[in-house]
DRENPA-3360 file (N, C-alpha, C; in nm, 2 decimals, always signed):
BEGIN
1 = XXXXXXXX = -22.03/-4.44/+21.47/-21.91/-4.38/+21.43/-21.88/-4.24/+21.50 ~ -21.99/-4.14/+21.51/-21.97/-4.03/+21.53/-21.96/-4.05/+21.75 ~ -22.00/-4.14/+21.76/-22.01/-4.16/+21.95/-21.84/-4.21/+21.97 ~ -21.78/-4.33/+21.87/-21.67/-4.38/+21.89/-21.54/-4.25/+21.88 ~ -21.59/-4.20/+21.77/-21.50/-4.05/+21.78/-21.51/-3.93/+21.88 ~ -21.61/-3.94/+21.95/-21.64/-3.85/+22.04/-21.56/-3.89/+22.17 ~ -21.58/-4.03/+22.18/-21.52/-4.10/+22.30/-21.34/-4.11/+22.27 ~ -21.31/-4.11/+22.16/-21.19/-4.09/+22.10/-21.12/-3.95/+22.12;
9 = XXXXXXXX = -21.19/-3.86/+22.09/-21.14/-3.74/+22.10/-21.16/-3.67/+22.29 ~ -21.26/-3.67/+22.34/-21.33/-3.68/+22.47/-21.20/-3.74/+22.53 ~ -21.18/-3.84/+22.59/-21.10/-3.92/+22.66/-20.97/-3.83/+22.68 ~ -20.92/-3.85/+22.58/-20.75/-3.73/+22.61/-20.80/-3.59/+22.63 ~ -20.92/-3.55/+22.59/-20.92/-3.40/+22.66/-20.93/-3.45/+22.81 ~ -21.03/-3.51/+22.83/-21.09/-3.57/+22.99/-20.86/-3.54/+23.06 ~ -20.84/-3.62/+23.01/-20.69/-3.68/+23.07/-20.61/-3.54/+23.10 ~ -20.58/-3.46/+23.00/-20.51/-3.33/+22.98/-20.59/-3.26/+23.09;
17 = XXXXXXXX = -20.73/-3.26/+23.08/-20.76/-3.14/+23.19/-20.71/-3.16/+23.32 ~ -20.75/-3.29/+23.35/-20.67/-3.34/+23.46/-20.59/-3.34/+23.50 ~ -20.45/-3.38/+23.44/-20.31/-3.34/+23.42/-20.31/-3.18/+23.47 ~ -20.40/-3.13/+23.36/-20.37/-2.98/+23.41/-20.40/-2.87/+23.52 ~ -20.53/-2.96/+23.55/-20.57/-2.88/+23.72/-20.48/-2.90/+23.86 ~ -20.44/-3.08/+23.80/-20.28/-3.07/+23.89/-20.23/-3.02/+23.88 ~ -20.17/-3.04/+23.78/-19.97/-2.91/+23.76/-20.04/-2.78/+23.82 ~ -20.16/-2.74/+23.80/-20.20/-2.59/+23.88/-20.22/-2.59/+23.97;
25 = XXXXXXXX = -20.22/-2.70/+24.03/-20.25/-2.69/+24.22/-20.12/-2.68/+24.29 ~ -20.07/-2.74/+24.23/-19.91/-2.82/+24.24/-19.83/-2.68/+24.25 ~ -19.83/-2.58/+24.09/-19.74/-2.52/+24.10/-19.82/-2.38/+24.19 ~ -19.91/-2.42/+24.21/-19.97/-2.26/+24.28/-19.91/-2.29/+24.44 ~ -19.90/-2.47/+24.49/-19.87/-2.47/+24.65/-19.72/-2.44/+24.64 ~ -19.64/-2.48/+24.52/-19.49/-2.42/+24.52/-19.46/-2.32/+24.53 ~ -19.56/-2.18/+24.46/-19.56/-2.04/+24.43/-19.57/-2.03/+24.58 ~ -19.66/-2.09/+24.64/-19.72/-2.02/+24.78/-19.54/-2.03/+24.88;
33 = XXXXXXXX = -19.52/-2.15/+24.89/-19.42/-2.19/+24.95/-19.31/-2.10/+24.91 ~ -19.25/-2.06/+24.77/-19.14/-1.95/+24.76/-19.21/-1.85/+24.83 ~ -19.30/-1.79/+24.80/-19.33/-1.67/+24.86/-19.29/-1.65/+24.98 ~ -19.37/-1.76/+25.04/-19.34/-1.76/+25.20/-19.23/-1.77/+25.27 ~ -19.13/-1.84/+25.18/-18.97/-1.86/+25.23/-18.92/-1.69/+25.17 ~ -18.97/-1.64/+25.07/-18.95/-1.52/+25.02/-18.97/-1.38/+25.17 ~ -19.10/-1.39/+25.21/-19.14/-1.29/+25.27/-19.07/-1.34/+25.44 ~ -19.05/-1.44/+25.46/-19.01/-1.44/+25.59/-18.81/-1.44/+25.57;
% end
């Protein structure tokens, strides 16, 4: 009981972090990109 909730609760964190190191890669190569259309 306590392994199936672990893997229950585990799993969508697993998902979200991932989700979320994307959208940070993502929005940091966008940031880079304004900038650079910014500074030039």
């Amino acid at each position: 009981m306590i392994l199936h909730f672990e893997c229950f609760v585990g799993f969508p964190f697993l998902v979200l972090l991932i989700v979320a190191t994307f959208f940070t890669r993502w929005f940091e190569t966008v940031w880079s990109f304004e900038l650079l259309f910014l500074l030039v």
